[in-house]
C-alpha positions in Angstrom: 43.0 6.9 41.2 40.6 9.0 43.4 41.5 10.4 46.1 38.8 11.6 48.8 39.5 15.6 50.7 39.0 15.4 54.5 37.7 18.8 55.2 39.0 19.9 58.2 37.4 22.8 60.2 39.9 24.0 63.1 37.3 24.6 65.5 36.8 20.9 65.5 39.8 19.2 64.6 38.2 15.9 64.9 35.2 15.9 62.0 36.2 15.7 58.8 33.7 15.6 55.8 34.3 13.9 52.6 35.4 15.3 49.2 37.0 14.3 46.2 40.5 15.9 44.6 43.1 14.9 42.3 46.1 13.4 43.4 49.7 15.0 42.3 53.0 13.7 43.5 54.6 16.1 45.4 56.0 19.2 44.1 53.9 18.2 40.8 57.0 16.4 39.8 57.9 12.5 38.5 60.0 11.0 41.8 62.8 10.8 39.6 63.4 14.6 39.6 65.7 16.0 41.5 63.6 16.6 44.3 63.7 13.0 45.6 66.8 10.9 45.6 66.1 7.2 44.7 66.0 6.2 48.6 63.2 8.1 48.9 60.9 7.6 46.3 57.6 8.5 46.4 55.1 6.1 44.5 50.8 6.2 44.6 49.9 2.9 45.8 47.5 0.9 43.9 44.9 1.4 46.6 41.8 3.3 47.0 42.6 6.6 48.5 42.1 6.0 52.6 38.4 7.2 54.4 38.7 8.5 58.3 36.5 10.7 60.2 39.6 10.9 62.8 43.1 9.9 60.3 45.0 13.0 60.9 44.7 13.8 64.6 45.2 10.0 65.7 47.8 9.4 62.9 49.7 13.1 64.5 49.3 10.8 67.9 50.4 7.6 67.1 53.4 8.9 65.6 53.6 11.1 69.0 52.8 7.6 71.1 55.7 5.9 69.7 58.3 9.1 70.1 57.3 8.9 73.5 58.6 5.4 73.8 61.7 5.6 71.9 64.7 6.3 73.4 67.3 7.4 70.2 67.3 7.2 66.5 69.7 7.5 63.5 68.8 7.8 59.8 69.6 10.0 56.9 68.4 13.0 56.3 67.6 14.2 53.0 66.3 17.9 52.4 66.0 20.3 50.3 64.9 23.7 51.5 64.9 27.9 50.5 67.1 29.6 52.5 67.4 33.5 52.7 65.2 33.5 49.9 66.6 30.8 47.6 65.8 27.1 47.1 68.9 25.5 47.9 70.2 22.2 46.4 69.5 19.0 47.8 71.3 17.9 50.9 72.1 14.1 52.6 73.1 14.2 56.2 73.7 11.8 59.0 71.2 12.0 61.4 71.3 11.7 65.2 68.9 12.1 67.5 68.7 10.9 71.2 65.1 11.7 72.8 65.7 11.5 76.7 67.9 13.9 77.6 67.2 15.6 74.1 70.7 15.6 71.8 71.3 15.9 67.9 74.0 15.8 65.5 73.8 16.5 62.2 76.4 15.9 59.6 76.3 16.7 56.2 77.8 14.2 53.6 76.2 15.2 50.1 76.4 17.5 48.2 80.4 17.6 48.0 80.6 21.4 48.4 78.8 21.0 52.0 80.0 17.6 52.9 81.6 17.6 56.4 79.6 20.3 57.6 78.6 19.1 60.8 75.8 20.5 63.5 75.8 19.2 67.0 73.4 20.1 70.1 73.4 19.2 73.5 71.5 21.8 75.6 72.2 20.2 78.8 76.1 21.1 77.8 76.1 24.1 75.3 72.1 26.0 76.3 71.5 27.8 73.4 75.1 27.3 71.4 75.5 24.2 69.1 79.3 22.9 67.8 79.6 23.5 64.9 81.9 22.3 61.9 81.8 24.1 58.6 82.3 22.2 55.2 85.2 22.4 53.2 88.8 23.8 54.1 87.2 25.8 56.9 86.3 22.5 59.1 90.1 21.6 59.0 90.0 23.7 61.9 87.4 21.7 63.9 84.4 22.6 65.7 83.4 26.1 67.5 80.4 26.8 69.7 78.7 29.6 67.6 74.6 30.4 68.6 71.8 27.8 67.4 69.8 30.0 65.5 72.9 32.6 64.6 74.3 33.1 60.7 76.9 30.8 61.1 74.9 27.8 62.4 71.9 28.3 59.6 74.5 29.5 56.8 72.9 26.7 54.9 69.8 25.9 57.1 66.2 26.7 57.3 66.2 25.5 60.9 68.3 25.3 64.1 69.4 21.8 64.4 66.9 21.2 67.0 64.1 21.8 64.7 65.2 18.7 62.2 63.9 15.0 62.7 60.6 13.2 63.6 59.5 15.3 66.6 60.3 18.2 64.5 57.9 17.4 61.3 55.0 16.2 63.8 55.7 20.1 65.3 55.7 21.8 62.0 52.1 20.4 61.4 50.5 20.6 64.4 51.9 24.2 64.9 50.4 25.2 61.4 46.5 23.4 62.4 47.5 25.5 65.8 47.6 28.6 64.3 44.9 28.3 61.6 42.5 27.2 64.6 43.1 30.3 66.6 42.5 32.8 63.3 39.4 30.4 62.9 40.3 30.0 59.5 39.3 26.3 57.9 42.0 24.4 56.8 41.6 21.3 54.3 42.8 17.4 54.9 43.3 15.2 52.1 44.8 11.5 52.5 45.6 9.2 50.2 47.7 6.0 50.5 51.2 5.6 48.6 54.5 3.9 49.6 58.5 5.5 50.0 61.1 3.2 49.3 58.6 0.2 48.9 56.9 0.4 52.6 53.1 2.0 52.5 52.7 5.0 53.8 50.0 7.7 54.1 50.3 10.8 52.6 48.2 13.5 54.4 47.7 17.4 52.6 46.8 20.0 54.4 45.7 22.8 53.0 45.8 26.5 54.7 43.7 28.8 51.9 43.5 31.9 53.7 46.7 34.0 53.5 47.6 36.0 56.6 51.2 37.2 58.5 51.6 34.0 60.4 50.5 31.3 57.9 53.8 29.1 57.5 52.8 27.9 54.3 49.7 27.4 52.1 50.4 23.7 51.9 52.3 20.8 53.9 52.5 17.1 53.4 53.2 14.7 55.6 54.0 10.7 55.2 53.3 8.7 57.9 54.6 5.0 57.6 51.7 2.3 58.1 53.8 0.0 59.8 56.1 2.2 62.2 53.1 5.2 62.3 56.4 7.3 62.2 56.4 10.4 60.3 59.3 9.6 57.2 59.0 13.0 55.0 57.6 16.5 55.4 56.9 19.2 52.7 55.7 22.8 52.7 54.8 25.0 49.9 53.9 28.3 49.1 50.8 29.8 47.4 50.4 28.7 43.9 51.1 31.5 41.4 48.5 29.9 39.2 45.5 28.3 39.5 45.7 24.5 39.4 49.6 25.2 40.4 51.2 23.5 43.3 53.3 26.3 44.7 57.6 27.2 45.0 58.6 24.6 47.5 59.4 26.1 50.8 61.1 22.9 52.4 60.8 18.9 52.2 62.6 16.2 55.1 62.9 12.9 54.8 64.1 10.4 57.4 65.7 7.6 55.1 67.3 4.5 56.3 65.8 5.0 60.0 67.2 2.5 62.4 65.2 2.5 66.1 67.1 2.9 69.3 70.4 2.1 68.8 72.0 2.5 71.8 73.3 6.4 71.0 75.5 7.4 73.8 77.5 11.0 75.3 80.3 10.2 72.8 77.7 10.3 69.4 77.1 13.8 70.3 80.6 15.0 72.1 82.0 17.7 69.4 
């Protein structure tokens, strides 16, 4: 299957130019590795790979169009990411979300040595503090308010709770093109169509070559469901080590399961 490269230079986010690259499942791996649980399954659809002067900037607002329209969310949340330095293993968590006034709760459910750790923030209520519940014996004692971004609250977290969800991976990308326009450095799009868990989806690369302090990662991916336009999974990775490599995986979300305002109220986010 051929896949064409959108070439995207920063200093005009809208022109792409067309190119051809191989297409790799993400992380280089076969979806049955450990990676990707079999909810989220990542499959190359039978398609050729999608053409789009525009794809990425409308696709990033479409998905922002509907946010803006949605009033809560649940799903589950399925990560996997390097914390302090080490690639943690694969976690499943309830997800939360309320959009308008902005609330998340996070709870933890797989792996069993994590399961009950729970992460909830209401800034209206708690400012820059989240309750939190630790896994394990700990949580017997319940929740505490502890900081959002302090050691307790990301003991096994890239990200403040906050920074977790839809909004979130629409943030991580267009903070990344952000930074790469300012530097003036080109940056590389590539899309391609495949499917999670049966529905089509695009799958959008982008590719930040030049290495510099702020660069988040050399890589991200992003799926963007056809029929929702809703952002389901994020990746990042870092610089390959060799050439042709795909890089050490820095983080990958998915949003499995997702379920559209629900009717979330004070008492879903009340720790």
């Amino acid at each position: 299957m051929t896949r064409l490269a959108l070439t995207l230079l920063l200093g005009t986010v809208g022109q792409l130019a067309a190119a051809q690259a191989p297409i790799k499942l993400a992380g280089g791996v076969v979806p049955e590795s450990a990676a990707v649980t079999p909810v989220a399954r990542v499959e190359v659809a039978a398609k050729p790979a999608v053409v789009g002067a525009d794809l990425l900037p409308k696709a990033l607002a479409d998905a922002k169009a509907v946010l803006g329209k949605t009033r809560d969310y649940t799903g589950h949340l399925v990560r996997q990411e390097r914390v302090r330095g080490k690639l943690a293993a694969e976690t499943v968590a309830e997800l939360r979300v309320r959009m308008e006034p902005f609330a998340v709760d996070i709870k933890t459910t797989k792996p069993l040595g994590l399961a009950g750790e729970e992460t909830s923030y209401v800034p209206g209520k708690n400012r820059l503090n989240v309750r939190y519940r630790a896994p394990g014996v700990e949580g017997v004692k319940g929740f505490t308010t502890v900081e959002a971004g302090g050691a307790k609250a990301l003991a096994n977290s890239r990200h403040p709770a906050a920074e977790y969800g839809l909004t979130a991976m629409i943030d991580r990308v267009e903070k990344l093109l952000e930074v790469e326009k300012h530097l003036q450095n080109p940056v590389a799009v590539y899309a391609a169509e495949y499917a999670i868990a049966g529905k089509p989806v695009t799958r959008f690369e982008i590719v930040a070559e030049r290495q510099h302090a702020a660069r988040y990662a050399h890589r991200v991916v992003l799926f963007v469901e056809a029929e929702s336009k809703l952002p389901v999974r994020f990746e990042a990775y870092d610089t390959p080590k060799a050439i042709g490599g795909d890089g050490d995986l820095i983080e990958l979300q998915s949003v499995v399961g997702l379920k559209m305002n629900v009717g979330l109220g004070e008492r879903d986010f009340d720790r």
